[in-house]
N, C-alpha and C positions, 0 to 999 in steps of 0.2 A: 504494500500500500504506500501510496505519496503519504508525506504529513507535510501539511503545510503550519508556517511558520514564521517567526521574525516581525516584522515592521510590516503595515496596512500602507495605505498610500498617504494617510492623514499623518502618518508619524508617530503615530502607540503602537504600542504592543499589539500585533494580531492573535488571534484565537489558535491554539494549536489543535488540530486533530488528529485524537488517539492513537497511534498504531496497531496494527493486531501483530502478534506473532507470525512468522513464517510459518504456513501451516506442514505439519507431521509431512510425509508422504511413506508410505506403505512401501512404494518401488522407488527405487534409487533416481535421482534425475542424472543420470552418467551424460556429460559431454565426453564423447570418443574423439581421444585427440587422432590429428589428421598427421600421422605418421608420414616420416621425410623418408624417401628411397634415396639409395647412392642416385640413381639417376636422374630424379628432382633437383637434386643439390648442384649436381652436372651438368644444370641442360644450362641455355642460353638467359642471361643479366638481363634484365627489362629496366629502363629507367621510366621513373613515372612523377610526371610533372602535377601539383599538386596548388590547388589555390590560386587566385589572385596575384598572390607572394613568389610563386612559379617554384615551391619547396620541394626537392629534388628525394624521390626514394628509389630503391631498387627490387627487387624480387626477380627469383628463379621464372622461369617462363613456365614450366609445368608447374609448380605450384601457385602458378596466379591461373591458369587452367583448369584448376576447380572451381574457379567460379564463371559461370556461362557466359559472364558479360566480357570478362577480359578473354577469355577464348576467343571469341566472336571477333573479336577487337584486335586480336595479336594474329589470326586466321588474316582478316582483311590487310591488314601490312603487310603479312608476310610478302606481299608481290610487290611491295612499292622498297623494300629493302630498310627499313626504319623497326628499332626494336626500342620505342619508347610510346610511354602514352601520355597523352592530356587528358586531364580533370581539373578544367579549370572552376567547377564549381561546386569540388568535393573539398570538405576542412582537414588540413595535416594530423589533426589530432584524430578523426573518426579512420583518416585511408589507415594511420599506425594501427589504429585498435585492430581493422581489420587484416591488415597484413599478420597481428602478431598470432589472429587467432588461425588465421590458412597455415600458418606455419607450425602453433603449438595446442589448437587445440581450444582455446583460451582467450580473454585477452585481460587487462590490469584493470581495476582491480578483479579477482577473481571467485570463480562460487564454487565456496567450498562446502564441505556438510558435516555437520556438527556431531557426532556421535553418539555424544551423554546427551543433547538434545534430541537426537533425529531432527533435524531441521537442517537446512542451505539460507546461508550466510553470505554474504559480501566477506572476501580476505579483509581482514583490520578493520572491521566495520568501516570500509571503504575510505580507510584512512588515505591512499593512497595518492587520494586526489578530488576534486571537486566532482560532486555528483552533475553537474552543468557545464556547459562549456557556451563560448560566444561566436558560435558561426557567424563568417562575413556576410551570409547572406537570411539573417535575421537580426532586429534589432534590440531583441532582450534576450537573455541567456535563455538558451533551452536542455536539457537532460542531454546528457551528453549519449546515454542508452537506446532512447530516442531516436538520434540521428544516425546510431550505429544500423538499429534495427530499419530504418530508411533505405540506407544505404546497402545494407545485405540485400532486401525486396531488390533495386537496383540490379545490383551485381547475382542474382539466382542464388544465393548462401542462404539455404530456407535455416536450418539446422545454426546459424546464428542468428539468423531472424528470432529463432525459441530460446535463442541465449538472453539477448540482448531482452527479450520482452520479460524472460523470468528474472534477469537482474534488476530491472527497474521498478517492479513488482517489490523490490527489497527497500529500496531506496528510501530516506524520510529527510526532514529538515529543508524540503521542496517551495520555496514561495507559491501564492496559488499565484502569479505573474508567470512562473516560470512554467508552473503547470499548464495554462491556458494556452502559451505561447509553443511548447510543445507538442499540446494536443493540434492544433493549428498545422504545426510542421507535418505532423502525421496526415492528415489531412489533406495539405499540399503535395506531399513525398509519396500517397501511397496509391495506384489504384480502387477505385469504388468497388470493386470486388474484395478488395483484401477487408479483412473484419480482426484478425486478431490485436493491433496496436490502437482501431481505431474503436472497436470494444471496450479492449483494456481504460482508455480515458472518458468514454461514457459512463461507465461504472464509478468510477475514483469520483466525478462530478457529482453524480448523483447519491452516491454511498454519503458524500462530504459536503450535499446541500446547503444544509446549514450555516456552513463558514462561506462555503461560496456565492450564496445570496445575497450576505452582508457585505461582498466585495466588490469599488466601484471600478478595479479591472476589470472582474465577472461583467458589469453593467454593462461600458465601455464596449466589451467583447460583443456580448449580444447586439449591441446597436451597429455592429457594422455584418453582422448576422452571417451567414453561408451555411456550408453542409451540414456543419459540426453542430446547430443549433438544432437545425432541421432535425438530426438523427437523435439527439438529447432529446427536442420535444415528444419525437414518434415512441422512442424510449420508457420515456418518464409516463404517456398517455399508455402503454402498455402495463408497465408496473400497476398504475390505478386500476384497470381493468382486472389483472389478477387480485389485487386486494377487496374487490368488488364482489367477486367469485367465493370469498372467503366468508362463510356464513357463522355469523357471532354466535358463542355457549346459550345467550343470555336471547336469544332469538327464538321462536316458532315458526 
């Protein structure tokens, strides 16, 4: 669950909401790291230009081959003799996350699973690093899990798409600015068939009504409206509908 937190737009103190525990789970949620072959390691150096900023990385060619978009991608060069790519409107920080996870499986901070809990955790309760990050092409911070799980939909990495949406599921101390703004990117980032990230922040909304009524970002948001209200309202009139369904003890 998000919690949101810190400072309202008036300058007090915002309302925090609750956290629930990571729920048990019965079956292991195993990420299968993506094991390197000698010959992955061996194939051909990709340079890969990144940002606005033009931030320069590398990876092996078959292992950026797991993912269908750079296939597709490093397939059509092949005949023009260039073994580099552009992403000029992917953030350094999301292409690293996903490089580190094509390579190890993973990427920072990482979900681990607790034992004497049974539960799955963020490594150091995500000491690591800011659960947000500031893409150049948004102008409030967004969940930096978020824009991973964007960018895997992007690039065919379903299997981190289910990383990235269970880490952020962990995550707390979320402004509801940065939540809103998030949900928004998903929205923008994802296909109208896709439902698991744009689920996920219908729920969080609604689950966290409360706080988020009293917010004049919430306000703000809705008056410039789009899909994301649309599917909250069709949402929310469903929920009534089942609680409608629900026949009182105290009834005949």
């Amino acid at each position: 669950m998000l919690v949101c937190s810190g400072h309202n737009l008036y300058g007090h103190p915002g309302r925090t909401i609750a956290a629930r525990r990571p729920q048990r789970n019965s079956s292991p949620f195993a990420v299968e790291p993506l094991l390197t072959s000698n010959r992955s390691l061996t194939s051909a150096i990709i340079t890969i230009c990144v940002g606005p900023e033009q931030r320069l990385f590398a990876g092996h060619e078959d292992i950026l081959g797991r993912s269908s978009y750079f296939q597709s991608a490093l397939k059509a060069q092949f005949f023009e003799g260039t073994r580099r790519l552009d992403l000029p409107d992917e953030s350094p920080e999301v292409l690293s996350a996903v490089l580190e996870y094509l390579y190890k499986g993973d990427y920072t901070p990482k979900l681990v699973h607790n034992k004497k809990r049974d539960t799955w955790e963020i490594e150091n309760n995500g000491q690591h690093g800011e659960a947000t990050l500031m893409h150049h092409m948004s102008k409030v911070p967004i969940l930096k899990d978020t824009a991973i799980y964007c960018s895997a939909d992007l690039y065919g990495l379903d299997e981190l798409k289910r990383l990235a949406l269970r880490k952020q599921g962990l995550q707390s101390g979320v402004h509801i600015s940065s939540i809103l703004a998030s949900a928004r990117w998903a929205y923008d980032h994802t296909p109208d068939c896709e439902s698991g990230l744009r689920s996920h922040y219908l729920a969080v909304i609604i689950r966290n009504r409360n706080n988020f009524k009293k917010s004049t970002t919430m306000q703000h948001e809705m008056e410039q409206g789009g899909k994301l209200f649309f599917d909250l309202f069709v949402t929310m009139c469903g929920h009534m509908n089942d609680l409608q369904t629900v026949r009182s003890p105290y009834t005949r």
